[in-house]
N, C-alpha and C positions, 0 to 999 in steps of 0.2 A: 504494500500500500504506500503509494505516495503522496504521503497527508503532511499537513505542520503544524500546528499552532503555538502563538507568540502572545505573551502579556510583555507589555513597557508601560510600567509607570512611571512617570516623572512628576515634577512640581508642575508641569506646563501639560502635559499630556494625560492620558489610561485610556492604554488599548488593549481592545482584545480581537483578534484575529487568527481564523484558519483557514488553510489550503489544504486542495483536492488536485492534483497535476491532473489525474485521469477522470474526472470530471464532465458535466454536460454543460456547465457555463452556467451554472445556479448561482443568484448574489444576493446576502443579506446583508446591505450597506447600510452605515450610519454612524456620519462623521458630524453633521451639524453643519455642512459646507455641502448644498446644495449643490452648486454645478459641481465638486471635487466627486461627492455622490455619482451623479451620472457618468461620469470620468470614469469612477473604477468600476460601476456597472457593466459600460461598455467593454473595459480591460476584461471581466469576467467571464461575459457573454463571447466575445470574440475570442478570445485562450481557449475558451470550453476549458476555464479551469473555475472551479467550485471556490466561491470564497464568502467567508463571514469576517466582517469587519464592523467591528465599534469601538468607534474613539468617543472621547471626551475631551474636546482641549479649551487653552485661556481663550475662547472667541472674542470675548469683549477686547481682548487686545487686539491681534487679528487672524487670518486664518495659516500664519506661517507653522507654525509649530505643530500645528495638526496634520499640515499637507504633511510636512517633511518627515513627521515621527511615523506617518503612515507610508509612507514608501521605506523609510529604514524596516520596520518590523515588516511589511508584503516582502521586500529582499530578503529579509532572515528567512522568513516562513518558504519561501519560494525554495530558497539553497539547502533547506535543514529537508525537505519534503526529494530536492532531488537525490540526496545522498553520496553514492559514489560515484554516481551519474552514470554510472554503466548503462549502455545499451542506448543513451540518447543518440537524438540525432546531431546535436550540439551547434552545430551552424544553421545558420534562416535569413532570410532578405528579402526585401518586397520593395514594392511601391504602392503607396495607398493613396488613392483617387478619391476626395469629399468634394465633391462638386469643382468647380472653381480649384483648390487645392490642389496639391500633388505634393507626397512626402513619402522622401526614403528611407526607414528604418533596414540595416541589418545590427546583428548580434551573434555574437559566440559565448559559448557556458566555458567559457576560457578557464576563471579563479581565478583572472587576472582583471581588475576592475577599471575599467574606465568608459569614460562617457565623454563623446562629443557631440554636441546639441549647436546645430546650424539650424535654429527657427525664432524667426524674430515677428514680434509683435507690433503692429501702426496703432494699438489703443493701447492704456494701463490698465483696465478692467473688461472684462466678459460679465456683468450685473455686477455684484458685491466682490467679485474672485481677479486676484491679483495675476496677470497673466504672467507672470517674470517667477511664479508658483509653481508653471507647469515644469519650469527645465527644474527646480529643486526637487520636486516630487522624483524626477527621471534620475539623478544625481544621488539621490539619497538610495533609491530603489537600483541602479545597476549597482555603483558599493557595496551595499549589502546582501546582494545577490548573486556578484562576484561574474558581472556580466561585462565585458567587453561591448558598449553601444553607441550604435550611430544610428542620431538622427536627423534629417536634414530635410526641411522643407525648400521644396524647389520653386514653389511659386504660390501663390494664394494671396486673399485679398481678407474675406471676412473672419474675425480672430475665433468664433467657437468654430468655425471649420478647421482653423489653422491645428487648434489644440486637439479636436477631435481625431483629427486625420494620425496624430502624433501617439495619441491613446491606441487609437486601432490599430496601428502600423506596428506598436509595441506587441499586443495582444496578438494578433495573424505570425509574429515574428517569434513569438513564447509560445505559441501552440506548436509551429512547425519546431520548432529546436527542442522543448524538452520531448516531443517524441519519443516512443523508442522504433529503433529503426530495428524492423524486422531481418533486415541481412547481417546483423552487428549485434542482436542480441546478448547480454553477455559481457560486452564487450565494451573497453572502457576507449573512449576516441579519441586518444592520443598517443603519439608515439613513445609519450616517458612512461606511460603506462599509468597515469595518475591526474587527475584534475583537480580543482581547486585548493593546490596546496605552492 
């Protein structure tokens, strides 16, 4: 079974969260950060990975500390659920098409973290939600999840496209990688014979 679940308390956060890798894309979201909500809805639905997420953060300050403590704990949850990672598929890449939009997510389950985010914003907000949010949500979440990713929007105009396209692109790109590929079963997909270490 590849499940996880994560508790982070802090002064500023309390979350509780689990993952299902082999999952149908079931989500019981609730952060108090409405569009962040639909955010990881749609991560959920498009992975076809199973997730329960409930934070509690300092909102009356604003919703920094909720995004980002919820991407550090989905990255734990994600990396503790894949394991030795035997048998994925480990690499993915797309282009995800939102109207108008075009964004290129790839990713490798390297255990080597980093993240490059080519997507910029023409407004500071999407309603109440901090759009300069979405690349820390990404930043917090490949870290902790020990992902090698690129994201790069290549064009687009209206910013919940921009951000959506970046969610799904994430999602279509974590469903195809943690796979397990049926010709590798078993089998751990690298040549030191070892990932994330």
């Amino acid at each position: 079974m590849r499940t996880a679940s994560i508790t982070r308390a802090t002064k500023e956060t309390q979350i509780r969260l689990s993952v299902d890798l082999d999952g149908t894309g079931k989500a019981t979201i609730a952060t108090g950060v409405g569009f962040f909500d639909h955010m990881l809805d749609l991560l959920a639905r498009h992975s076809r990975i199973d997730m329960e997420i409930e934070a509690k953060g300092d909102l009356h300050i604003d919703f920094h500390h909720t995004v980002e403590d919820v991407g550090i704990a989905l990255g734990q949850a994600v990396k503790a659920a894949l394991g030795d990672m035997r048998g994925v598929t480990r690499y993915a890449s797309l282009h995800l098409p939102m109207d108008e939009t075009l964004t290129r997510v790839a990713l490798d389950i390297s255990g080597r973290p980093f993240l490059v985010f080519r997507t910029e914003f023409a407004v500071a907000k999407i309603g109440a939600f901090d759009t300069e949010l979405v690349r820390e949500f990404f930043q917090a979440f490949a870290i902790n999840a020990g992902l090698t990713l690129h994201v790069e929007t290549l064009y687009g105009a209206n910013a919940h496209h921009i951000a959506e396209s970046c969610f799904k692109g994430l999602a279509r790109a974590l469903r195809a990688a943690v796979a397990i590929d049926p010709a590798a079963a078993g089998e751990i997909p690298s040549t030191k014979g070892s990932l994330g270490g």
